[in-house]
PyMOL CGO cylinders between C-alpha atoms (Angstrom):
from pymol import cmd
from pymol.cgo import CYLINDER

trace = [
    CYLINDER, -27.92, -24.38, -4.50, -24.74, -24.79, -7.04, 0.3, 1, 1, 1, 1, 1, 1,
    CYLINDER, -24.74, -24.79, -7.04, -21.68, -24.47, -4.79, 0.3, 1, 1, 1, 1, 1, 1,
    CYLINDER, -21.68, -24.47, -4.79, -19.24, -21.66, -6.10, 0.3, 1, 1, 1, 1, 1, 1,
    CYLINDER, -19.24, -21.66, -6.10, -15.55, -22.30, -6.79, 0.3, 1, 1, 1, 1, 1, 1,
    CYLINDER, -15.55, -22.30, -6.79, -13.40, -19.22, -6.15, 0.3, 1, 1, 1, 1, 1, 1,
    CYLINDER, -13.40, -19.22, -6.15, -12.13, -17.92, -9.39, 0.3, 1, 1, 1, 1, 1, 1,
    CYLINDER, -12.13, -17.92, -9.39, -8.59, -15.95, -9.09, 0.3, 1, 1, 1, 1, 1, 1,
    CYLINDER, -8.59, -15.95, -9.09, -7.72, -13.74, -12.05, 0.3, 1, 1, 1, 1, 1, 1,
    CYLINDER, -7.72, -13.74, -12.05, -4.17, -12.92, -12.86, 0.3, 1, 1, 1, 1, 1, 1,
    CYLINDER, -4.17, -12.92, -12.86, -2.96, -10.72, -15.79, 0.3, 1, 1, 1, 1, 1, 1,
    CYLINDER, -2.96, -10.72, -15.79, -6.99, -10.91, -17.17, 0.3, 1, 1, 1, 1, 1, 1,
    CYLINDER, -6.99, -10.91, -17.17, -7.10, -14.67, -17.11, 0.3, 1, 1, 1, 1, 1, 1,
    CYLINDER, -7.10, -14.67, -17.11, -9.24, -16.55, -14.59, 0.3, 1, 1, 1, 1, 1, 1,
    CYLINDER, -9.24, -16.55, -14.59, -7.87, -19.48, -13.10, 0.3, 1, 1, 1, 1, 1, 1,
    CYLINDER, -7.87, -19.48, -13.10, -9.69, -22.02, -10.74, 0.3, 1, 1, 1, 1, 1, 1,
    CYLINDER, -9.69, -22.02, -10.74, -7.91, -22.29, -7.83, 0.3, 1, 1, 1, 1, 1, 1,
    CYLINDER, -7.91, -22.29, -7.83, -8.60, -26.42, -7.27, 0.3, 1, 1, 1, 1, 1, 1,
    CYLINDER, -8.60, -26.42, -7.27, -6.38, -26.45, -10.76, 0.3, 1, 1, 1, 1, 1, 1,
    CYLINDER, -6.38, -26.45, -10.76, -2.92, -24.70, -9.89, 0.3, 1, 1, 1, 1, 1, 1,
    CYLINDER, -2.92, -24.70, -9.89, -0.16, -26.53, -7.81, 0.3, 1, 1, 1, 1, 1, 1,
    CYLINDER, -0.16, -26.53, -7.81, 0.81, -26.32, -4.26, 0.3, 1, 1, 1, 1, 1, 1,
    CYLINDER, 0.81, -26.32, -4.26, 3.90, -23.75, -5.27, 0.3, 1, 1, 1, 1, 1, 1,
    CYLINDER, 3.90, -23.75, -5.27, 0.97, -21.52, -7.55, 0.3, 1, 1, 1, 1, 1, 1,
    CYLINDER, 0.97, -21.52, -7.55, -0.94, -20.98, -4.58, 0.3, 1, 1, 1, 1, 1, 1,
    CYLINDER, -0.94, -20.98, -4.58, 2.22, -20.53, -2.31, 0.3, 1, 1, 1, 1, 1, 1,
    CYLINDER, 2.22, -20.53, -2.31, 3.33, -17.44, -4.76, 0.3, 1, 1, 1, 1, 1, 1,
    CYLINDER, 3.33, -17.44, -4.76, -0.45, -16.14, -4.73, 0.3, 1, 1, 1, 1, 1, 1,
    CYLINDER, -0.45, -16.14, -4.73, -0.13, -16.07, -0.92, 0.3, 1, 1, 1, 1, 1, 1,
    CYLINDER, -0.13, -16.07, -0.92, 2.88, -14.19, -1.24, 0.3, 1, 1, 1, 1, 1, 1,
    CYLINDER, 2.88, -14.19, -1.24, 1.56, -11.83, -4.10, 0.3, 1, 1, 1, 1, 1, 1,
    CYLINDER, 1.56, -11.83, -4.10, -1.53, -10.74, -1.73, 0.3, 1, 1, 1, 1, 1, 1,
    CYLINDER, -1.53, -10.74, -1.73, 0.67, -10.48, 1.29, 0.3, 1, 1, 1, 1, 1, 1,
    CYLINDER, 0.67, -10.48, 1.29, 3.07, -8.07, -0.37, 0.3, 1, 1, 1, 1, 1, 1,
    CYLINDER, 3.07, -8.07, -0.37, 0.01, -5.85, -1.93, 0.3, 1, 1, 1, 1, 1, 1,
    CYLINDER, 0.01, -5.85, -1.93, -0.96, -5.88, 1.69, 0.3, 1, 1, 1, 1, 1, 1,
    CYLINDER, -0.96, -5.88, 1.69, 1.82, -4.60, 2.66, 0.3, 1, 1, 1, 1, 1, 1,
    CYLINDER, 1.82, -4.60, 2.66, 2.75, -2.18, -0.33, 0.3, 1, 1, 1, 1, 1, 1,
    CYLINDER, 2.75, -2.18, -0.33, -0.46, -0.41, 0.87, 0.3, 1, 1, 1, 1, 1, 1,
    CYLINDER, -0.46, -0.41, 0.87, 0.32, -0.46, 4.09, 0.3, 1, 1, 1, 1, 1, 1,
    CYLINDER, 0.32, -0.46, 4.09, 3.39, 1.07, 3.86, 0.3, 1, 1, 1, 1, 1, 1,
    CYLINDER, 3.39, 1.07, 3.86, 2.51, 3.86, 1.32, 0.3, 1, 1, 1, 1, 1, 1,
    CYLINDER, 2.51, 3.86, 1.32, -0.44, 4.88, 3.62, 0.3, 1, 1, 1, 1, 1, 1,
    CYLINDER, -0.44, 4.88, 3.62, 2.42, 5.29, 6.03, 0.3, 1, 1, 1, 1, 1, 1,
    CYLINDER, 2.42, 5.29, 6.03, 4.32, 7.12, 3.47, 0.3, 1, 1, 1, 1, 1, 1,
    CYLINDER, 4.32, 7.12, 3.47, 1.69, 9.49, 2.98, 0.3, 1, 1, 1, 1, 1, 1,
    CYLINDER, 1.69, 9.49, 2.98, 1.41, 10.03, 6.75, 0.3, 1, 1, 1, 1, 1, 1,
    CYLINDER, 1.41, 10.03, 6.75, 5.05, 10.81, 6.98, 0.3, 1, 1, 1, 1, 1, 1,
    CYLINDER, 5.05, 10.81, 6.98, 4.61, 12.88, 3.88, 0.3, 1, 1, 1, 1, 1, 1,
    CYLINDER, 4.61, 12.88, 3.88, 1.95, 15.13, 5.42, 0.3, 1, 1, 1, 1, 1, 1,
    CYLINDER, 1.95, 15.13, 5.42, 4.06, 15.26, 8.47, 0.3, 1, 1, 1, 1, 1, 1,
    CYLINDER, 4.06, 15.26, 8.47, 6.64, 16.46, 6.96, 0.3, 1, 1, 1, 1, 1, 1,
    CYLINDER, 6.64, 16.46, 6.96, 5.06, 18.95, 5.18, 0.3, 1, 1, 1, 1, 1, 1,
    CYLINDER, 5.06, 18.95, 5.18, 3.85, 20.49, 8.19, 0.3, 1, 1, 1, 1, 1, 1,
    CYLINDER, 3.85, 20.49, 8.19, 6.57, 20.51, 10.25, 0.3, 1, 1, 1, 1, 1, 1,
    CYLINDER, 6.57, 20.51, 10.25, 8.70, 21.63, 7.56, 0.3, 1, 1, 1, 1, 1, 1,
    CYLINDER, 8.70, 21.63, 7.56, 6.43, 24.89, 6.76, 0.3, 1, 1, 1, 1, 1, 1,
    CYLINDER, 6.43, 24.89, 6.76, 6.51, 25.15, 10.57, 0.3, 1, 1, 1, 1, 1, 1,
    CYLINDER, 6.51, 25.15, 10.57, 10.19, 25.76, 10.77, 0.3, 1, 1, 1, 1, 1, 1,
    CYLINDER, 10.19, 25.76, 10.77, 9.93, 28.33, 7.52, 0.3, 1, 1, 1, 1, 1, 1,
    CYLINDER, 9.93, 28.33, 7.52, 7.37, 30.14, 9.35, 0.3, 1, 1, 1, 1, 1, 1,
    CYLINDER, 7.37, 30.14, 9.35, 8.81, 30.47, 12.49, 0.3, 1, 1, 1, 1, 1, 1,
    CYLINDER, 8.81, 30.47, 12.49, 12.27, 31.51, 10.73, 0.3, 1, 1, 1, 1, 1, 1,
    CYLINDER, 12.27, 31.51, 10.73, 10.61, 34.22, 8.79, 0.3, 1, 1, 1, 1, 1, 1,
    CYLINDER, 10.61, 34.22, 8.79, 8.71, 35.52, 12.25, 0.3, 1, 1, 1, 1, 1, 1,
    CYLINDER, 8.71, 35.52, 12.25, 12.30, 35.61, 13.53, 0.3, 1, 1, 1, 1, 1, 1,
    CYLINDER, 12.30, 35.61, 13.53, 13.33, 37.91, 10.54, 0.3, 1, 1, 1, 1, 1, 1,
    CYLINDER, 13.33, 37.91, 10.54, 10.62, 40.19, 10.90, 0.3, 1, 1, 1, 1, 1, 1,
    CYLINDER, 10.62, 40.19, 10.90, 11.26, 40.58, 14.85, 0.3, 1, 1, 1, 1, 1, 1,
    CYLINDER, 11.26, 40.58, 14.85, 14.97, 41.36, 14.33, 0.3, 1, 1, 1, 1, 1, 1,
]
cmd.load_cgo(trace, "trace")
């Protein structure tokens, strides 16, 4: 069975890993981590968004209850 070199593609251009330097590799680290963690945090965002949303409409709500009770 052929063994398979991992291919990494950046900007539409594949590039065998066993070819870039220790510093290319260091940077694609760093890219992945930092995708991680942009989708990390905007699934956190979104949480926070929803969140908000609610306990925003909450508030309105409970202020217009008070309006029609007075």
């Amino acid at each position: 069975m052929a063994e398979e070199t991992n291919v990494i593609e950046i900007g539409g251009q594949e590039y065998d890993p066993n070819d870039l330097t220790d510093k290319q590799k260091y940077w694609i680290t760093q890219v992945r981590d930092l995708q991680t963690k942009r989708a990390n945090a905007q699934f956190q965002l979104d949480q926070v968004a929803v969140a908000l949303d609610y306990f925003t409409n909450e508030l309105l709500g409970s202020l217009e209850k008070d309006k029609t009770d007075a």
